[in-house]
C-alpha positions in Angstrom: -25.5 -12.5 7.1 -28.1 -11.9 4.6 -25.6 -12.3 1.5 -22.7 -10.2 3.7 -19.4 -11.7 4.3 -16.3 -9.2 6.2 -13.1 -9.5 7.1 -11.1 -7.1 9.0 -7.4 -7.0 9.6 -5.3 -4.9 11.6 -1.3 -5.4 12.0 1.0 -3.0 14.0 4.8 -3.9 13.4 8.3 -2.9 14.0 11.2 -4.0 11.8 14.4 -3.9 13.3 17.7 -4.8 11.4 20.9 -5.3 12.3 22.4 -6.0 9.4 24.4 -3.0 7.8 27.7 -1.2 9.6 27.3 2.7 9.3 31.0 2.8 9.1 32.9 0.2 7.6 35.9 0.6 10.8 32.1 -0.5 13.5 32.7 -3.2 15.4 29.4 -4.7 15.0 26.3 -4.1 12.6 24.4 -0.9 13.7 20.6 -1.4 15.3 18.2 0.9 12.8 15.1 0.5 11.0 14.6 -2.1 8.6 13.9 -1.9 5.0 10.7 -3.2 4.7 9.3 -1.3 8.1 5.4 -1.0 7.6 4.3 0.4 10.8 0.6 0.3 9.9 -1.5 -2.2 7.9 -5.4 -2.3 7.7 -6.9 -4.3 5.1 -10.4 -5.6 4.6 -12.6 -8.0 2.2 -16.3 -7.8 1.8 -18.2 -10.0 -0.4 -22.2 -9.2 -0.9 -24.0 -11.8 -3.2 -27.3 -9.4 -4.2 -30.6 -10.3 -3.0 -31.9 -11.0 -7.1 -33.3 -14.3 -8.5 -34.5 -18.0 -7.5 -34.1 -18.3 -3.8 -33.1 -14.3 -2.9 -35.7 -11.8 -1.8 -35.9 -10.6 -5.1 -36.9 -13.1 -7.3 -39.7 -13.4 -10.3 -41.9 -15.8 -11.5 -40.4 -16.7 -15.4 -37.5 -18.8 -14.8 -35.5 -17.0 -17.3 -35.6 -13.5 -16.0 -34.4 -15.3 -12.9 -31.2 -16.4 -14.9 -30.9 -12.9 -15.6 -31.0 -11.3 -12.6 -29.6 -13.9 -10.6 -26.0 -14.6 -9.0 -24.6 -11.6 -9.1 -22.2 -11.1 -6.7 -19.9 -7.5 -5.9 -17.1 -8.2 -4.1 -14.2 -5.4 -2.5 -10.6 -5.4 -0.8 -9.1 -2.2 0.8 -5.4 -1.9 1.7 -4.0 0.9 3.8 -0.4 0.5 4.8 2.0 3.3 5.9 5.3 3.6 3.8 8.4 2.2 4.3 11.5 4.3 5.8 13.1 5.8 3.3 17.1 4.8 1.7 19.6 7.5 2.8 22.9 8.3 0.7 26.0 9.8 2.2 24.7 12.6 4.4 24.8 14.7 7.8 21.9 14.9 9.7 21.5 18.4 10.5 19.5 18.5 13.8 16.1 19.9 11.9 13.0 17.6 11.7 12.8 16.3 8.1 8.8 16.8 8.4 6.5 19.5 6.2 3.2 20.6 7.4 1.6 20.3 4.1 4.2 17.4 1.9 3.1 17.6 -1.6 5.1 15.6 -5.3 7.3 18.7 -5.1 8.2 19.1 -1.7 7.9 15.7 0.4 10.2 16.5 3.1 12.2 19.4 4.7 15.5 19.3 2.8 16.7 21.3 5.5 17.2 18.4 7.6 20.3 17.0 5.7 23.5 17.9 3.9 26.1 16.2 1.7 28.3 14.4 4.0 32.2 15.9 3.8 34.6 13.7 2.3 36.8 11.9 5.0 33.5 12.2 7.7 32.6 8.9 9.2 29.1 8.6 8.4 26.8 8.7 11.8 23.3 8.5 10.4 21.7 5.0 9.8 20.8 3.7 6.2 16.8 3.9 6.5 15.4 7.0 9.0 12.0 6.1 10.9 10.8 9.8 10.7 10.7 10.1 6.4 8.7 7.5 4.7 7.6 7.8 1.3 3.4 8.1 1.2 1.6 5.6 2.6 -0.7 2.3 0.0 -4.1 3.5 -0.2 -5.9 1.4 -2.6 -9.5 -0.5 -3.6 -9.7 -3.6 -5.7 -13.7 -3.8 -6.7 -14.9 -6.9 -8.7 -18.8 -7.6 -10.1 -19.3 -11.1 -10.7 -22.5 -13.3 -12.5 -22.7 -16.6 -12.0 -25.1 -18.7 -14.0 -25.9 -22.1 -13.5 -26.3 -24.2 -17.0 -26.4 -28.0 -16.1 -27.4 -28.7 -12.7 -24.6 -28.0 -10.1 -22.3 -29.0 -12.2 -21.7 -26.6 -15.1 -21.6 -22.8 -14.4 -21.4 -20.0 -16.9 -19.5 -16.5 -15.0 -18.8 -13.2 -16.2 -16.0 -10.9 -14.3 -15.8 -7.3 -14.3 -12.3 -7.1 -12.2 -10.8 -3.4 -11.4 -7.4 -3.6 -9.8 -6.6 -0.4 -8.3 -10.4 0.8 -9.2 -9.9 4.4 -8.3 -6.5 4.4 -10.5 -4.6 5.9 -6.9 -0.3 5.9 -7.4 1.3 4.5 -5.6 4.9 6.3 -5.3 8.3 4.6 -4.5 10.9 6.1 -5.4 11.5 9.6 -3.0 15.5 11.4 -3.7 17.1 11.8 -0.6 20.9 13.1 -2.5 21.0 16.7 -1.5 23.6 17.4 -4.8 20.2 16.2 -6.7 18.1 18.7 -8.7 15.2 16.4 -8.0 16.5 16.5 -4.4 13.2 16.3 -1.9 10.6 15.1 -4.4 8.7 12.1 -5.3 10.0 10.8 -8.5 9.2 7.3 -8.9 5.5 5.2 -9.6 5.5 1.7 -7.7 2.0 0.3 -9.5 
């Protein structure tokens, strides 16, 4: 392994529910997609102790400088997982795909694709639709860690350098789906 240690992980779900009644007068709770419906999720750890000091292929001769350049350790974890469905008020689906061929902060989704419901309407759509998601986790924790022995194996000096989030990505949550909103169609909310 040469100082190299991976880990790979690949999960493909499906949550369904069964929990909510679209319409209060339903015989039974409706089948739709759940709340916490992540599709996708890749993740992977990679831990790479660097080939410097006493015992690595890098090493000197002074016993100090060893100390110094030895034990250092960089270590990663990436998460990609798609977003969940997204909440829906009160409204009529209109027949049009809720998809944009470029979504941007401004524009996530085709408002097109739903209307305020009309009062006295029994509501048809289900609470969370599979085809609008908010975006999806994409994110890099990076740590550089030095590990010095002082007394035998016993006693151990280490410094951390720990980024969370390294390359500072948002993550966004909140998406408004109430067509009577100014804000209506746009990602307004931070979840990190």
């Amino acid at each position: 392994s040469y100082g190299l240690s991976m880990q790979l992980a690949y999960t493909r779900s499906k949550q369904i529910e069964n929990l909510h009644y679209i319409e209060p007068s339903d015989q039974s709770p409706s089948k739709m997609v759940g709340q916490f419906d992540n599709p996708n999720r890749f993740s992977t750890g990679i831990i790479y102790e660097l080939p410097l000091g006493t015992g690595k292929a890098l090493k000197s001769k002074i016993a100090a400088v060893n100390k110094i350049i030895g034990g250092w350790q960089w270590s990663a974890m990436y998460i990609y997982q798609t977003g969940p469905a997204v909440a829906l008020p009160a409204v009529v689906a209109t027949g049009t795909s809720p998809a944009v061929s470029a979504p941007s902060i401004n524009n996530w989704f085709n408002g097109a694709s739903m209307t305020v419901l009309p009062a006295f309407t029994a509501r048809r759509i289900p609470y969370y639709w599979n085809g609008l998601r908010v975006p999806a986790i994409n994110n890099w924790d990076v740590s550089f860690i030095k590990t010095t022995p002082l007394y035998k194996e016993r006693v151990k000096l280490q410094f951390r350098c720990e980024m969370i989030n390294a390359f500072n990505r948002v993550w966004f949550g909140g998406l408004d789906t109430s067509p009577t909103s100014a804000t209506f169609t746009k990602l307004n909310a931070q979840a990190n």
